[in-house]
C-alpha positions in Angstrom: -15.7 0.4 -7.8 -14.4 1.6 -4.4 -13.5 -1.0 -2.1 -12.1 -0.4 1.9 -12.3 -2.6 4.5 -13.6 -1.4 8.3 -12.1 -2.9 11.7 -14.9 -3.0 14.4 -14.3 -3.9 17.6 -16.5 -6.6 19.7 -16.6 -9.0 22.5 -14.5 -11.5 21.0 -11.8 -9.1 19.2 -11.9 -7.4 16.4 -13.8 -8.0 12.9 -12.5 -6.6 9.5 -15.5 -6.4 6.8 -15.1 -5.8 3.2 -17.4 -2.9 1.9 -17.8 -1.5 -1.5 -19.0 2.3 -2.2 -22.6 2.1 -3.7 -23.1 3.1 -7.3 -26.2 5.6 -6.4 -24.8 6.8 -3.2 -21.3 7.0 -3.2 -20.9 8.3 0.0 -22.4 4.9 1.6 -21.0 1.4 2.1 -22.1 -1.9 1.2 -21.7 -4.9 3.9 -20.4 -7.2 1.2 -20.7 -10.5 3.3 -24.1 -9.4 4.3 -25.4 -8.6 0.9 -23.9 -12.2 -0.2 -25.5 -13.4 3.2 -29.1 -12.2 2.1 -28.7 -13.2 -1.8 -27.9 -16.9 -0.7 -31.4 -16.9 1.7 -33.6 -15.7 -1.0 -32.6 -18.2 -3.2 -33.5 -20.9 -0.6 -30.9 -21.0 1.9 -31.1 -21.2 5.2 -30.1 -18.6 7.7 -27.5 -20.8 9.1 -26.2 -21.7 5.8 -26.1 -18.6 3.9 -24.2 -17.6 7.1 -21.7 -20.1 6.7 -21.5 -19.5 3.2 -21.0 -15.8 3.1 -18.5 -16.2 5.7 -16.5 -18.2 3.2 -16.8 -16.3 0.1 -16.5 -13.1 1.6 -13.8 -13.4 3.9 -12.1 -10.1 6.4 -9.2 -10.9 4.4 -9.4 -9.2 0.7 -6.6 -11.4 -0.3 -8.3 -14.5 0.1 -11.1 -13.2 -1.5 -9.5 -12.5 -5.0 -8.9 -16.4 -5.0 -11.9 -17.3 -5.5 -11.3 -15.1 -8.6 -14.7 -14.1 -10.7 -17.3 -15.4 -8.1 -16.1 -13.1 -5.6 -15.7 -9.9 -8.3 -19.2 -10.7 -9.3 -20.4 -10.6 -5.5 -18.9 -6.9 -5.9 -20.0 -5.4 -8.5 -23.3 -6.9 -7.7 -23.3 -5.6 -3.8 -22.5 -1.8 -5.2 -25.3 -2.1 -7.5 -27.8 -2.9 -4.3 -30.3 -0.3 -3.9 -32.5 -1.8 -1.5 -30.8 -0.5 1.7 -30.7 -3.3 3.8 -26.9 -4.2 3.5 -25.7 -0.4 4.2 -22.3 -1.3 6.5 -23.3 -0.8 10.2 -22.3 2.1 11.9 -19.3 2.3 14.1 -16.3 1.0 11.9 -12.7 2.4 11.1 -10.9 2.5 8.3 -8.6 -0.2 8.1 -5.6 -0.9 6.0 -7.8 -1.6 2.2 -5.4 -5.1 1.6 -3.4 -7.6 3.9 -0.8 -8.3 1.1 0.5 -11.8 0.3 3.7 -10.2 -0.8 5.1 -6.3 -1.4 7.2 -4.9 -3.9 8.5 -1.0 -3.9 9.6 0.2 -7.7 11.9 3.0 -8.7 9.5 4.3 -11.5 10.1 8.0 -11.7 13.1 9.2 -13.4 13.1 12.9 -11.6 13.2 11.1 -7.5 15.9 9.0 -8.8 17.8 11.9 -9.9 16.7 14.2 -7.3 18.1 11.4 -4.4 21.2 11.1 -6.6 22.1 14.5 -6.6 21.3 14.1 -2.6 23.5 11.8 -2.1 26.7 13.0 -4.3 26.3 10.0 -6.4 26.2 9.6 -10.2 22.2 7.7 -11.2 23.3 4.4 -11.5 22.7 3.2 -15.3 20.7 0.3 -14.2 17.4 2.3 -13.3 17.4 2.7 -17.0 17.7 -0.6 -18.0 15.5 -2.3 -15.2 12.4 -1.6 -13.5 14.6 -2.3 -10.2 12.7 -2.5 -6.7 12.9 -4.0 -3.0 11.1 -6.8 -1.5 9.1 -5.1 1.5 7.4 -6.4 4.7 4.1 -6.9 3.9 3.3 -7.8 7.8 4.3 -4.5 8.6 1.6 -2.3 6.1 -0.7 -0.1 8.5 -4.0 1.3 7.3 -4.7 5.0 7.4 -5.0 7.1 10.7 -2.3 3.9 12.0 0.2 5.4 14.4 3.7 4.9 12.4 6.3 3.6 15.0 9.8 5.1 15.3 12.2 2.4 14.9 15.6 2.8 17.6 17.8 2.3 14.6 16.6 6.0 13.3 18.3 8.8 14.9 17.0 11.6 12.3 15.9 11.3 9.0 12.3 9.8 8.8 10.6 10.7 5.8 7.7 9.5 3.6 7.0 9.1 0.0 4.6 10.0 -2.1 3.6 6.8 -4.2 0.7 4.5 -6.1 0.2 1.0 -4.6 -0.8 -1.6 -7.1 -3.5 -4.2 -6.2 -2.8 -7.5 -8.1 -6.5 -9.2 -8.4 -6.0 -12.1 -10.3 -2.2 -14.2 -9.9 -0.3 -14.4 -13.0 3.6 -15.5 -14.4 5.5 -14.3 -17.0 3.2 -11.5 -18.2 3.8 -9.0 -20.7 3.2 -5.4 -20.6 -0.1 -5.7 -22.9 -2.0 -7.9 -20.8 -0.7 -6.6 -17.0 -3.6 -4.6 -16.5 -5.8 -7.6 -16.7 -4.7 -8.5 -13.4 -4.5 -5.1 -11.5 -7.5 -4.8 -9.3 -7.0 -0.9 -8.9 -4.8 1.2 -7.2 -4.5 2.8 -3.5 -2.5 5.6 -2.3 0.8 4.1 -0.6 3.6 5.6 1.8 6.5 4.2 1.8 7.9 5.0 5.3 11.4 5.8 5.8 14.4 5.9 7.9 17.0 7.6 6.1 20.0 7.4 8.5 20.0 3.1 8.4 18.8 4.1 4.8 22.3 5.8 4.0 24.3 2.7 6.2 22.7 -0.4 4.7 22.8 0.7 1.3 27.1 0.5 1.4 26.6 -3.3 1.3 24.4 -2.8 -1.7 22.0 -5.2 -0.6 19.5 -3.3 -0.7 17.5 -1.2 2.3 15.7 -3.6 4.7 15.0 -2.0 7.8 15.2 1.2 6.5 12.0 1.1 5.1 10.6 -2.6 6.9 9.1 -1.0 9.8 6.0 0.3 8.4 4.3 0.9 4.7 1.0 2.5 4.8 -1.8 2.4 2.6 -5.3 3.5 2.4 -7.9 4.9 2.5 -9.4 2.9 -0.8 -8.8 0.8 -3.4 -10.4 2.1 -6.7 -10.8 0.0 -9.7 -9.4 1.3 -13.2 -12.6 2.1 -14.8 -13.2 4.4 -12.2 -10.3 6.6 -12.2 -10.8 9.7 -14.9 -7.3 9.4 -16.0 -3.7 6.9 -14.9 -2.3 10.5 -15.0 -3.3 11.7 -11.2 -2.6 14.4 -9.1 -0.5 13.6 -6.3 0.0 15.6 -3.0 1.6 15.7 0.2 1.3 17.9 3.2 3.0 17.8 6.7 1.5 19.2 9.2 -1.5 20.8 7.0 1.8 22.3 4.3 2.0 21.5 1.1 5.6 19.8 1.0 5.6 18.2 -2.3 3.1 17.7 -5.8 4.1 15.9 -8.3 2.1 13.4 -10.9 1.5 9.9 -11.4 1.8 10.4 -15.5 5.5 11.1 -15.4 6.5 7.5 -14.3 9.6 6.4 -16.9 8.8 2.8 -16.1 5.0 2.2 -16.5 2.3 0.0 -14.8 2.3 -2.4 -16.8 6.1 -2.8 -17.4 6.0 -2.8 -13.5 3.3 -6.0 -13.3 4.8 -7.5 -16.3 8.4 -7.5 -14.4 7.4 -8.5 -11.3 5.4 -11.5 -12.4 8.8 -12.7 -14.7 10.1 -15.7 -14.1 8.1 -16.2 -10.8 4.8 -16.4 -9.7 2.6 -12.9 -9.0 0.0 -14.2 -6.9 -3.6 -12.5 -6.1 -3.4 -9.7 -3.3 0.2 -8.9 -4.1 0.9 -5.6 -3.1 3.3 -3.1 -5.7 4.6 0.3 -5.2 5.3 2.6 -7.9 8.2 4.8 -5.7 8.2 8.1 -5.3 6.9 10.2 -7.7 9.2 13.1 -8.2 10.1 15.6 -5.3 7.8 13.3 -3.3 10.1 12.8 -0.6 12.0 15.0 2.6 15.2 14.2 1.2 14.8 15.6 -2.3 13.5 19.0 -0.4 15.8 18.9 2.6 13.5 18.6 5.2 12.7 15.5 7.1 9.9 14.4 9.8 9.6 14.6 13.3 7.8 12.8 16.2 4.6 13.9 16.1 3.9 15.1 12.8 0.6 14.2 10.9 1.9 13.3 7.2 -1.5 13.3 4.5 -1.0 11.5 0.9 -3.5 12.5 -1.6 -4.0 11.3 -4.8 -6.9 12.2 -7.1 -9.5 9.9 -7.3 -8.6 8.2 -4.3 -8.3 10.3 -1.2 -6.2 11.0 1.0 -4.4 8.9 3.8 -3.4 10.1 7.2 -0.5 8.9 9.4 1.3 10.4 12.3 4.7 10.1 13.3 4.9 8.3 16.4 7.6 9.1 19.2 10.7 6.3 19.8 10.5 4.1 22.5 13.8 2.8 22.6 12.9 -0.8 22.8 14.3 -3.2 20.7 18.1 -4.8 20.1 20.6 -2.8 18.7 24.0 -4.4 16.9 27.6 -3.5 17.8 30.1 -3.3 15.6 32.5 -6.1 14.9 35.0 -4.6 13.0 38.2 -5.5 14.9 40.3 -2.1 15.2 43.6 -1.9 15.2 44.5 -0.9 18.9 42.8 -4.3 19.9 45.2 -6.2 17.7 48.0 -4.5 19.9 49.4 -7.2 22.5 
């Protein structure tokens, strides 16, 4: 299956709807909550209810729905199976970001990006990416869907780049999981950039605690979240171009940690819950920085995987609002009385 979800925009604010691609049209959307809607009337609800109803179990947010767990998978593969026509998602929508995440995690799962930034930086690859599927805890209110404008935080000065990378779709919540049963609870996969700002990127990391607002400021993802039955292969094609250029190509198959490991380490010790939001990292030369180039205001950056799509950001221009810290570190001419 093929599941978005489309913003539309009416009297009282906008409406997110969950749609899946039909099975004999792929090219056309099914109104999830209106197909669950008109099942619940013709077996002997009425209008009022099955409204009420369909509202519940079919909710704008996608997390939510995987709660409800089998009930609301069935409404799914039931909705892309509906040939009569009369749930086709109205006209008029835009693409909006496929999940609102309950939490987000970013991986450092390809062994060629890791070495690539580690001969960028002048520093010997840290042992540990060998022995542990290591990875950041990201904003998850900051992930944009695709065509979302991505703001230029004042902290960045130069140095915005993107990264080429899988997001992982947790479906069902799970703890303590092992490698051969963490695909059980992947929903599918979307196409994710993870946004950068590599000037606070190169400061923060000195504390080694990690880079938060490097890389806080915005995540996108998009344009569709494709189930695992439906993808010809877990070894996809992955591209980026800037500007309509090719700037990197790399492939999903040459992760050194893989999905499942990722799942299974995530969920250890600690609870993985439905709607959970993971990022492979970068496949390899999938960034600016391993190329030498970086992004500019204004530039259009396009992911595309195969079997996904492709999602579209631009760059947007900074504004200059927002507080900016002063240093505390007491030099020694002001120690001079």
């Amino acid at each position: 299956m093929k599941v978005a979800r489309f913003r539309y925009e009416t009297p009282d604010g906008p409406e997110i709807r969950i749609a899946v691609a039909s099975d004999s049209a792929p090219d056309s959307w099914i109104d999830v909550r209106h197909f669950a809607r008109l099942q619940l009337e013709r077996r002997g609800a009425t209008a009022s209810a099955a409204r009420r109803l369909a509202t519940l179990l079919v909710p704008e947010s996608l997390s939510q729905a995987f709660e409800y767990g089998d009930i609301f998978l069935d409404i799914l593969r039931e909705a892309s199976q509906d040939t009569s026509g009369d749930t086709l998602l109205a006209p008029g929508g835009q693409l909006a970001a496929p999940l609102d995440p309950t939490l987000y995690r970013d991986f450092v799962s390809f062994e060629q990006h890791f070495v690539n930034m580690a001969r960028v930086t002048g520093q010997p690859v840290a042992p540990v990416l060998y022995d542990l599927p290591v990875h950041y805890i990201g904003n998850h209110h900051t992930v944009v869907g695709p065509d979302a404008e991505v703001p230029w935080p004042p902290y960045a000065h130069a140095g915005m780049d993107y990264e080429l990378e899988l997001g992982l779709v947790i479906g069902k919540a799970g703890r303590d999981l092992h490698p051969e049963h963490a695909l059980d609870h992947v929903f599918g996969l979307t196409i994710l950039n993870d946004f950068t700002a590599r000037d606070i990127q190169a400061r923060e990391m000195e504390s080694r605690l990690g880079p938060p607002k490097a890389k806080s400021f915005c995540t996108a993802i998009g344009p569709v979240i494709v189930t695992l039955d439906e993808l010809p292969t877990l070894d996809l094609r992955m591209v980026a171009r800037v500007n309509g250029a090719i700037w990197s190509e790399g492939q999903s198959g040459t992760m050194l940690w893989s999905i499942p490991e990722l799942v299974a380490w995530a969920s250890t010790s600690e609870l993985l819950p439905a709607g959970a939001l993971l990022g492979t990292g970068t496949v390899g030369f999938g960034s600016g920085a391993e190329l030498g180039r970086e992004l500019h205001p204004g530039d259009t950056v396009e992911l595309e995987v195969e079997g996904i799509g492709i999602l579209r950001n631009r760059i947007g221009h900074p504004t200059g609002r927002g507080w900016l810290p002063a240093s505390k570190l007491r030099r020694d001419s002001e120690n001079v009385t």
